[in-house]
PASEBA-1860 file (N, C-alpha, C; in nm, 3 decimals):
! residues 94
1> XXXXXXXX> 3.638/2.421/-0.775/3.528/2.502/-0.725/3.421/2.520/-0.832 ~ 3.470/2.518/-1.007/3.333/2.569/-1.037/3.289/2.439/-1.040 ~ 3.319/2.298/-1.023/3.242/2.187/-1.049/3.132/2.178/-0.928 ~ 3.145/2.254/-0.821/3.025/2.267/-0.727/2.956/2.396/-0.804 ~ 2.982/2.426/-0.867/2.886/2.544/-0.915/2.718/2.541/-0.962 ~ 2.729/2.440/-1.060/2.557/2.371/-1.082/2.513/2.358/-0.940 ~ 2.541/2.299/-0.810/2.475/2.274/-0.769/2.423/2.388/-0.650 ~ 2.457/2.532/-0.700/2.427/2.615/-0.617/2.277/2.658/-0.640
9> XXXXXXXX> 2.232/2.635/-0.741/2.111/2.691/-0.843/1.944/2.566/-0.681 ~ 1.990/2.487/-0.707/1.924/2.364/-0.650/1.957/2.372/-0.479 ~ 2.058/2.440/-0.424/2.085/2.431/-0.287/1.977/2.544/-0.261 ~ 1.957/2.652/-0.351/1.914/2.772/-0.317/1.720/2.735/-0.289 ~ 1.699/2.699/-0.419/1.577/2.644/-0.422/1.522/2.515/-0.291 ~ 1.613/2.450/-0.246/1.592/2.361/-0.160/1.605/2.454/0.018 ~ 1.674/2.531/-0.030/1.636/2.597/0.116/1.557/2.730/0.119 ~ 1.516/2.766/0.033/1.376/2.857/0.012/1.292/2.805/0.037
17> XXXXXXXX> 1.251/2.622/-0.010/1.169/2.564/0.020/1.152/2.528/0.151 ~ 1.235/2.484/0.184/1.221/2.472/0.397/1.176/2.591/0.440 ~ 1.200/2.740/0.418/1.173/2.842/0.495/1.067/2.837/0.433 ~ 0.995/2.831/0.318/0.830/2.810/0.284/0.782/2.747/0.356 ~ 0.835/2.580/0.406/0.773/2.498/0.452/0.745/2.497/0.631 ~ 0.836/2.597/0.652/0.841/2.599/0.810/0.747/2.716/0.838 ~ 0.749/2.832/0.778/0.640/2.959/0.784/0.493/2.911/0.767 ~ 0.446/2.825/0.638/0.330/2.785/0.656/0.291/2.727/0.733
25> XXXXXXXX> 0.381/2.598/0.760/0.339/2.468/0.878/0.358/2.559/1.008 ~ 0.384/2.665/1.049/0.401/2.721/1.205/0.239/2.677/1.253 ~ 0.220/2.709/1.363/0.150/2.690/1.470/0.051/2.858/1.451 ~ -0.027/2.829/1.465/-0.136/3.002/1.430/-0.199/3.021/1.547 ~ -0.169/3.128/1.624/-0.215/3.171/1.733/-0.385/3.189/1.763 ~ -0.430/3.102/1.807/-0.563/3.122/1.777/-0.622/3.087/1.927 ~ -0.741/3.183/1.937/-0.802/3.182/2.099/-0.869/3.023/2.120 ~ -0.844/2.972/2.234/-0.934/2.842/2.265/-1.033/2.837/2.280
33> XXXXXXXX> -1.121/2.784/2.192/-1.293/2.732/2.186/-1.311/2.644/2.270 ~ -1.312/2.641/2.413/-1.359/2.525/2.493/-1.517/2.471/2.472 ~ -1.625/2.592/2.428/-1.681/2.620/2.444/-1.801/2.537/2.351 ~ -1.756/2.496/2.191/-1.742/2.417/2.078/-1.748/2.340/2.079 ~ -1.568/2.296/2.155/-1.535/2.175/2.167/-1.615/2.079/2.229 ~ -1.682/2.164/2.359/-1.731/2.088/2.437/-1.888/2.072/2.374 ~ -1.887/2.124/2.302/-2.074/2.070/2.250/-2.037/2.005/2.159 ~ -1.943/1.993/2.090/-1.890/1.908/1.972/-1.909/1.774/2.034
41> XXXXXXXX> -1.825/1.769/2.130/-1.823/1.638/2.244/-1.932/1.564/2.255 ~ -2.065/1.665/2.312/-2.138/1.642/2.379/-2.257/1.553/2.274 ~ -2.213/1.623/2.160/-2.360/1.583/2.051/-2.286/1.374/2.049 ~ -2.161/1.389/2.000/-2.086/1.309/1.980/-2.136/1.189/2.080 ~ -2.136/1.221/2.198/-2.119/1.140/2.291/-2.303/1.075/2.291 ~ -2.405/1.119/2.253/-2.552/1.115/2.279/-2.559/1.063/2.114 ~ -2.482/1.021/2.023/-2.521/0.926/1.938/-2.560/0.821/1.992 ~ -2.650/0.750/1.927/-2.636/0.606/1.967/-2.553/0.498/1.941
49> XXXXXXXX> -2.526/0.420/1.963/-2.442/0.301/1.914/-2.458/0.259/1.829 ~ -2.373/0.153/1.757/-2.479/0.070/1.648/-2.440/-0.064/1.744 ~ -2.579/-0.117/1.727/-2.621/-0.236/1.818/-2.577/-0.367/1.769 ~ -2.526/-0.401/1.639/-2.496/-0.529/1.602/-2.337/-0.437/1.525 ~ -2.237/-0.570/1.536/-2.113/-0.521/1.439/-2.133/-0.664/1.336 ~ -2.114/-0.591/1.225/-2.119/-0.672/1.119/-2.054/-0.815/1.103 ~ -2.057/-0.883/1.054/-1.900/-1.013/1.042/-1.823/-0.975/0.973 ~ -1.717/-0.983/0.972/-1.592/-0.957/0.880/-1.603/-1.085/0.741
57> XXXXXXXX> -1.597/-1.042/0.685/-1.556/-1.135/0.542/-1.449/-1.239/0.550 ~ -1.454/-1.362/0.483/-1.356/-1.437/0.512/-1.268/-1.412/0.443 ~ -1.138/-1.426/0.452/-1.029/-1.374/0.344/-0.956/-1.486/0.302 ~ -0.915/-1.477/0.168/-0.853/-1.614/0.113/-0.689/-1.579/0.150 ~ -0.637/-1.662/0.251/-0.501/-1.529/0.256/-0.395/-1.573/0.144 ~ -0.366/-1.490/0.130/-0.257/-1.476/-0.008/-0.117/-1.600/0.016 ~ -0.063/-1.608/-0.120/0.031/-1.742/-0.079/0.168/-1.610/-0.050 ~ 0.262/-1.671/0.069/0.373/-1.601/0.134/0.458/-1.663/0.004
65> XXXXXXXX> 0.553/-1.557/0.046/0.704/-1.588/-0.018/0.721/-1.444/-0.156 ~ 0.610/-1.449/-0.185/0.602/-1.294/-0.324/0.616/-1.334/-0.418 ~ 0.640/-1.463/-0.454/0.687/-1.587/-0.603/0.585/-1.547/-0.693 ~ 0.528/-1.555/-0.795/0.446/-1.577/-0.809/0.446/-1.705/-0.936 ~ 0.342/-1.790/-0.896/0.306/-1.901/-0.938/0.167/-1.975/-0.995 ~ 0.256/-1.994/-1.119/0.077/-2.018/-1.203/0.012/-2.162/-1.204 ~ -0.123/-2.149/-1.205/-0.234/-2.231/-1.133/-0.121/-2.393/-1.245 ~ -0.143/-2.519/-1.196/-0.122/-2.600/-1.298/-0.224/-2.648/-1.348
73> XXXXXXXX> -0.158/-2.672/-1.514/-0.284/-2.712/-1.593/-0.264/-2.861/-1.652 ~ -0.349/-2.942/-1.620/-0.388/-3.027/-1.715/-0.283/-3.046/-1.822 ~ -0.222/-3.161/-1.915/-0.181/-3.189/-2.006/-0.299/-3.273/-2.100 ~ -0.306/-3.210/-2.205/-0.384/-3.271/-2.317/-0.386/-3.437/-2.303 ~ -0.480/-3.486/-2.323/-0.482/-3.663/-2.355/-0.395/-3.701/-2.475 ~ -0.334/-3.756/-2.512/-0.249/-3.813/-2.602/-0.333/-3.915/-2.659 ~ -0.350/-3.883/-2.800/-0.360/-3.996/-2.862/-0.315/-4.170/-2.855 ~ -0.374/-4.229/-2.911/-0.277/-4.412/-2.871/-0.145/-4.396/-2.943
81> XXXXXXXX> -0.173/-4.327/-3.060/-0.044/-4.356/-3.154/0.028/-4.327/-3.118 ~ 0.034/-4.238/-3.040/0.150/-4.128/-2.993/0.170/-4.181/-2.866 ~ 0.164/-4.304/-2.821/0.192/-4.331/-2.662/0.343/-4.385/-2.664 ~ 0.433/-4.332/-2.584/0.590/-4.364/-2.581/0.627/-4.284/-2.478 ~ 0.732/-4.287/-2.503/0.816/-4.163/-2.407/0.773/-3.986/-2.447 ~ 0.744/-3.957/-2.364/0.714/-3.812/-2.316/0.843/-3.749/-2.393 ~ 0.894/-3.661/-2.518/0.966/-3.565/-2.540/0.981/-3.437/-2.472 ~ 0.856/-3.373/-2.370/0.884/-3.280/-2.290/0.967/-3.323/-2.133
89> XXXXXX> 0.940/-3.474/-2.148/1.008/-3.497/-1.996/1.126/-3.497/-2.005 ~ 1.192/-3.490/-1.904/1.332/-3.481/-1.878/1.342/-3.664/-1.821 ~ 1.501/-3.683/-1.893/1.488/-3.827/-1.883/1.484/-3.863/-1.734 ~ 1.463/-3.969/-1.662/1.511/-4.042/-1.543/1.380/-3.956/-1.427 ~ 1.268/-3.892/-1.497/1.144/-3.897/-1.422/0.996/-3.979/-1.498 ~ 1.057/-4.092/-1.427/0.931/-4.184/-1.407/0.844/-4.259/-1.332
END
C-alpha cells in the first residue's frame, strides 16, 4: 500500500483539474439574441462576391515513401593517368 502512496499527490491534482475543467467549459445561461444574429446574417449575406477565384499554384508534389534522398551528384573527371579500375566501385559493376 505505501508503494501507491506517491501517486496519491498527482491523482488529487488530476481530478481537481477535471472539476476545473468541467465548471469553466459548462454551458452559460444566456438570453437568445435572435435579433443580432439576424442582422449579423443580413449584413453578411449583402456582401458582394468576389467575381474571379484566383488559380491555385502549381505544387511540386513531394516524393512518397518519407526516405529521404539526396539529389545525385556528378563524379569529378579523372585525370588520364589515373584511368583504370574505379577503387570506389564495387567489383563485378560494369
Amino acid at each position: 500500500m505505501r508503494i501507491l502512496l506517491w501517486l496519491a499527490a498527482p491523482l488529487a491534482v488530476t481530478v481537481l483539474a477535471m472539476v476545473w475543467a468541467t465548471v469553466a467549459g459548462r454551458r452559460r445561461v444566456r438570453p437568445p439574441d435572435d435579433e443580432q444574429a439576424q442582422q449579423r446574417m443580413a449584413v453578411a449575406l449583402t456582401k458582394p462576391m468576389p467575381r474571379t477565384v484566383r488559380p491555385a499554384t502549381a505544387r511540386i508534389p513531394d516524393r512518397p515513401g518519407g526516405i529521404a534522398v539526396r539529389p545525385s551528384q556528378r563524379r569529378p573527371a579523372r585525370a588520364p593517368e589515373q584511368i583504370g579500375p574505379d577503387p570506389d566501385e564495387p567489383l563485378g559493376r560494369r
